[in-house]
C-alpha positions as CSV (number, residue, x, y, z in Angstrom):
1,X,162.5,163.8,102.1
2,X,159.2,162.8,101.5
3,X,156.7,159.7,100.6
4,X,159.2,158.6,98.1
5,X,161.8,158.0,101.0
6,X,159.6,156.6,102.8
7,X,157.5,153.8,100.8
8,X,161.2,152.9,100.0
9,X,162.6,152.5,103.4
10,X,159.1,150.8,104.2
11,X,160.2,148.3,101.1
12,X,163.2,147.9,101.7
13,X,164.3,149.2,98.1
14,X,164.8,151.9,96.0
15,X,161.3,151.5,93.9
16,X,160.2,155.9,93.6
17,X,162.7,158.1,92.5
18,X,163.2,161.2,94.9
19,X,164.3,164.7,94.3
20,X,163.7,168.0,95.9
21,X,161.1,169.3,93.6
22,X,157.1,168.7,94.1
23,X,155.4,166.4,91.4
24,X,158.4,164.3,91.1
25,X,156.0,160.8,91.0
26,X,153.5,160.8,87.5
27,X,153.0,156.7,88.6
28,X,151.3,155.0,90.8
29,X,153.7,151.8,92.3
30,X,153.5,149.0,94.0
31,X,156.5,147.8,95.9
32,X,155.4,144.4,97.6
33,X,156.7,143.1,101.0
34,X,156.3,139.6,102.1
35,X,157.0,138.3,105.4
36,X,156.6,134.2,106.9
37,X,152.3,135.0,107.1
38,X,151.4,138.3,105.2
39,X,152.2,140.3,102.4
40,X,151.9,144.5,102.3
41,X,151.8,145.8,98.7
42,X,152.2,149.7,99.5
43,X,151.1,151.9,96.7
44,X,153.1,155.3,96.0
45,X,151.1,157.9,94.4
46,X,151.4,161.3,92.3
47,X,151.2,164.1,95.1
48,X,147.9,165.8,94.9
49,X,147.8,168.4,91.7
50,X,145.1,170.7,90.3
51,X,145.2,169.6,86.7
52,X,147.1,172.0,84.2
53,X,148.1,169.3,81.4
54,X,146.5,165.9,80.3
55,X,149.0,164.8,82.0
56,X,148.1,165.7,85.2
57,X,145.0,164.3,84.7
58,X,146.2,160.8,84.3
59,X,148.2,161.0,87.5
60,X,145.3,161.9,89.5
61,X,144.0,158.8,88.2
62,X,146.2,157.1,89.6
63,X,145.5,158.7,93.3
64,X,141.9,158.2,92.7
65,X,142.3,154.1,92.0
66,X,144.3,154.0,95.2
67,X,141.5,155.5,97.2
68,X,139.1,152.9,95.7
69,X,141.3,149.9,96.4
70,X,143.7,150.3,99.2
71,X,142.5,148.4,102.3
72,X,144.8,151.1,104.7
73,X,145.8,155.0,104.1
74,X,149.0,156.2,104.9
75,X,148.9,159.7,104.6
76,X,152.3,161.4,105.2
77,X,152.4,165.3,106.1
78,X,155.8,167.3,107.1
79,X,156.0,168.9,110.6
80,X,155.9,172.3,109.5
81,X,152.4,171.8,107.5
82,X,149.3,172.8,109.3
83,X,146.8,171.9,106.4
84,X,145.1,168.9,104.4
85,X,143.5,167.9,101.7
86,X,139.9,168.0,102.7
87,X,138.9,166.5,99.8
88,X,140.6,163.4,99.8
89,X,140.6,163.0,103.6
90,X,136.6,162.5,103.5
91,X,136.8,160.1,100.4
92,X,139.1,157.9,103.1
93,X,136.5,158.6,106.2
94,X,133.5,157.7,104.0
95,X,135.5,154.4,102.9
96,X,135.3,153.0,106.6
97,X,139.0,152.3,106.1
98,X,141.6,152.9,108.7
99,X,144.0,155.8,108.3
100,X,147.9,156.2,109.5
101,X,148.4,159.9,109.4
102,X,152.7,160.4,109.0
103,X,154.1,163.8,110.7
104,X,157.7,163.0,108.8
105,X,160.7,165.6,109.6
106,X,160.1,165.6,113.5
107,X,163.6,165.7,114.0
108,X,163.9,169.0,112.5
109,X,161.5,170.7,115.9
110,X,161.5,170.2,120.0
111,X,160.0,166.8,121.5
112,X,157.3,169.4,122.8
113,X,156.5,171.4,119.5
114,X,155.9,167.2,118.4
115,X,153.9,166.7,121.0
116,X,151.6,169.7,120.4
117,X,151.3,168.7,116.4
118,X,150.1,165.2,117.4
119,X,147.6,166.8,119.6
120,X,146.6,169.4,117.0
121,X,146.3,166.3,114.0
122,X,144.5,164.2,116.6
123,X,141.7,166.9,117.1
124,X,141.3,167.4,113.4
125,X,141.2,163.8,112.5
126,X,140.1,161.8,115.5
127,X,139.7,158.7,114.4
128,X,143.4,158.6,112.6
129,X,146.4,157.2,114.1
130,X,148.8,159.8,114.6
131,X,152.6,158.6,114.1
132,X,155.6,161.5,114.3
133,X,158.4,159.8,112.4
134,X,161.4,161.1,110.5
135,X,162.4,159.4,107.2
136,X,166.0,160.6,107.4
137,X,166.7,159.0,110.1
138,X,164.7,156.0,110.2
139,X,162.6,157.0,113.2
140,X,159.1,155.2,114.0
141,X,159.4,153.8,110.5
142,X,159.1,150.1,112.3
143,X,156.0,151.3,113.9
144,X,154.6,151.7,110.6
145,X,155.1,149.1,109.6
146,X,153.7,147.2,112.5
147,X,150.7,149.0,112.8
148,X,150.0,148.0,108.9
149,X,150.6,144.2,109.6
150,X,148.1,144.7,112.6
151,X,145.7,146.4,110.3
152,X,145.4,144.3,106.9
153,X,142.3,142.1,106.1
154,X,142.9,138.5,106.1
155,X,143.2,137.6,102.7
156,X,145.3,135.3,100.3
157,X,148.1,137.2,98.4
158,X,147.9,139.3,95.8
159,X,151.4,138.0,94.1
160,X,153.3,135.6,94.1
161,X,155.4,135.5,97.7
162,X,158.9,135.1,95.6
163,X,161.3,137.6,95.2
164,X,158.9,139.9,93.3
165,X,159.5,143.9,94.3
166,X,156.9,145.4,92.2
167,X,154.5,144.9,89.6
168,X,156.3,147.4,87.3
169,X,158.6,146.0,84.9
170,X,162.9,146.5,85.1
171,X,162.6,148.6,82.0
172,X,160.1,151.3,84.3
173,X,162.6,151.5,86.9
174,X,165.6,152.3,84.7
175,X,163.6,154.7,82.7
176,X,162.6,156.6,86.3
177,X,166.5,156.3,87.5
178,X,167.4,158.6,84.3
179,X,164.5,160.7,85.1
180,X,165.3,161.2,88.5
181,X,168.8,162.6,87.7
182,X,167.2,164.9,85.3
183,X,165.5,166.4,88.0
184,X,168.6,166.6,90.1
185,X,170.5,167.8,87.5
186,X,168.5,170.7,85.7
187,X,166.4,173.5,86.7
188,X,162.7,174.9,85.9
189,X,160.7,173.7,83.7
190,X,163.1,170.9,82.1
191,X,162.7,168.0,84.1
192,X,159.2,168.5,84.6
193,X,158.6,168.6,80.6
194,X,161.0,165.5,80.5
195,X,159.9,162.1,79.9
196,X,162.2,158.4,79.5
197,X,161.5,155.6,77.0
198,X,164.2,152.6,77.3
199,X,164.2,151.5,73.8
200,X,166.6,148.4,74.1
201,X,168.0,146.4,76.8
202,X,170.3,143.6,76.2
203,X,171.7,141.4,78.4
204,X,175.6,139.6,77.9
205,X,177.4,137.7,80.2
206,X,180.6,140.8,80.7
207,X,177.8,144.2,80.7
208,X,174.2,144.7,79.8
209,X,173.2,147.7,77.2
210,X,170.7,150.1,77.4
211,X,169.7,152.7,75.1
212,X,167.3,155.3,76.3
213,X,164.6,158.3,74.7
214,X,164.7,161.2,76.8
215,X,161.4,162.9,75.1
216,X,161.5,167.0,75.5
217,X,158.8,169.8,74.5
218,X,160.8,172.4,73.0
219,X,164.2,172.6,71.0
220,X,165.4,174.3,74.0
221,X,165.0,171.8,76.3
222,X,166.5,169.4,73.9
223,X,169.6,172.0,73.9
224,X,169.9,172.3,77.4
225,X,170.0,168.4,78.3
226,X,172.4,167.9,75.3
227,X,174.4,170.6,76.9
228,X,177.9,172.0,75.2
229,X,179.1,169.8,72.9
230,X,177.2,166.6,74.5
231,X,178.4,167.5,78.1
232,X,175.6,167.2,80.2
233,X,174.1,164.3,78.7
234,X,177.3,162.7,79.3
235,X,177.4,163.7,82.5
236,X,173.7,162.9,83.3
237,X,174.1,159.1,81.5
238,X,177.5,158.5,84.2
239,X,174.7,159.4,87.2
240,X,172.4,157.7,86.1
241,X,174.6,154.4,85.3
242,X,175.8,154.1,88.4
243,X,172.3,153.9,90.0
244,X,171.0,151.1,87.6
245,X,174.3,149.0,87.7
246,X,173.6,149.1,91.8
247,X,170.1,148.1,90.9
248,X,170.3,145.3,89.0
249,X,173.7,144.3,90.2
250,X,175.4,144.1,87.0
251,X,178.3,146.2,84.5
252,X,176.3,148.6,82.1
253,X,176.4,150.7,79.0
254,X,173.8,153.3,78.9
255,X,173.5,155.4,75.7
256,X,171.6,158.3,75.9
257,X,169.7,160.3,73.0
258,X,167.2,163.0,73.3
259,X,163.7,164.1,70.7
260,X,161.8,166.4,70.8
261,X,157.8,165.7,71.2
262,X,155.7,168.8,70.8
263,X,153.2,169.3,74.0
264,X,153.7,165.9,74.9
265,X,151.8,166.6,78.5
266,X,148.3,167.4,76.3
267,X,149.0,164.6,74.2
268,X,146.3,161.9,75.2
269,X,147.6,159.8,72.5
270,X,151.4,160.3,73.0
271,X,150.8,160.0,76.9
272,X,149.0,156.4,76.2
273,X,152.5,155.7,74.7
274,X,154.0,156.9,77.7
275,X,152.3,154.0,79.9
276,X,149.5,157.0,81.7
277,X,146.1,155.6,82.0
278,X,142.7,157.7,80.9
């Protein structure tokens, strides 16, 4: 479990998909907490990637307009890791910005061996505040959280303080529920040359339907989501049904198809259509 599980513990909803495999976030989104006299609009990124595909280029877009405009950093590292990156820690020192460095997973190692990684972090970044917490289990999440409040800038608010989540649209979050369980669900290179358009939504008063793109590279791909005689896409649409009917509280149809978009990740112009940024 990583920064996924924990911007949405920090919100207070499920707002980034999580999986097991790296590179699971392409977006970067805002899930927006307001309380009686502030508002925190945290910002999940795309993981830090050296650029194979056009596509990875837009998602480091998306890291570097968070290091231009966020007012804190919250940078979340695993217990186990002993390295950084450089590049983007000096970007955040020559901002004059404070930083939260996350050790997530302490509950995996000894209350000592924590206590020796907070000393190392501490030496490498002195002027960071150094916060062991564990995701699974909810640990030092609330110090987070009140170490941000103490931090912001007075300022007015950036939204509207109803009961707005995000600035991302329903359709985005149902499009990333069915991507997420294409992650769970395949293996390789599949989920990572995957990509969801919902095409339709339609509310009634007894069930809302959906029908949903699942864009592939390669015939292949295509095959294997389609699966024997329609059975994994079947099986995927059930998973992922549940998730959005928990979501938006309501009884829903989701229909499934799947098409096939040559190199879709170089595609500047088919990624444009995809909603990434260049």
């Amino acid at each position: 479990m990583g920064k996924s599980t924990l911007m949405n513990i920090l919100t207070g909803e499920k707002l980034s998909i999580i999986t097991p495999k790296a590179q699971t976030t392409r977006h970067r989104i805002l899930g927006i907490v307001n309380g009686e006299d502030y508002q925190i609009v945290y910002s999940d990124t795309p993981g830090i990637v050296k650029p194979h595909y056009k596509l990875h280029e837009s998602m480091m877009k998306f890291v570097q307009s968070a290091l231009q405009d966020a007012d804190i950093f919250i940078y979340l590292t695993e217990v186990g890791e002993n390295d950084f990156d450089e590049e983007v820690v000096e970007k955040i020192r020559k901002s004059g910005k404070p930083l939260i460095f996350v050790i997530n997973k302490v509950d995996l190692v000894s209350p000592e061996e924590v206590q020796s990684k907070i000393a190392g972090w501490q030496l490498k970044l002195p002027d960071a505040l150094i916060i062991p917490t564990s995701a699974k289990l909810n640990f030092n999440v609330d110090k987070i959280i009140g170490e941000v409040i103490n931090l912001l800038p007075e300022s007015p608010p950036y939204f509207p303080k109803d009961d707005e989540l995000s600035d991302r649209p329903l359709r985005f979050f149902i499009s990333e529920m069915i991507r997420e369980k294409i992650f769970l669900q395949f293996q390789k290179e599949v989920p990572y040359s995957a990509e969801v358009v919902v095409e339709s939504f339609k509310e009634t008063p007894k069930i809302t339907v959906i029908t949903a793109m699942i864009y592939v590279e390669r015939e292949t791909q295509k095959a294997i989501i389609l699966g024997h005689q329609g059975a994994a896409i079947k099986r995927l649409g059930t998973s992922a049904r549940k998730d959005i009917e928990a979501f938006i509280g309501a009884k829903v149809y989701l229909e499934l198809s799947v098409k096939v978009s040559d190199d879709w990740r170089q595609d500047e112009l088919k990624l444009k259509r995809f909603g990434y940024e260049f």
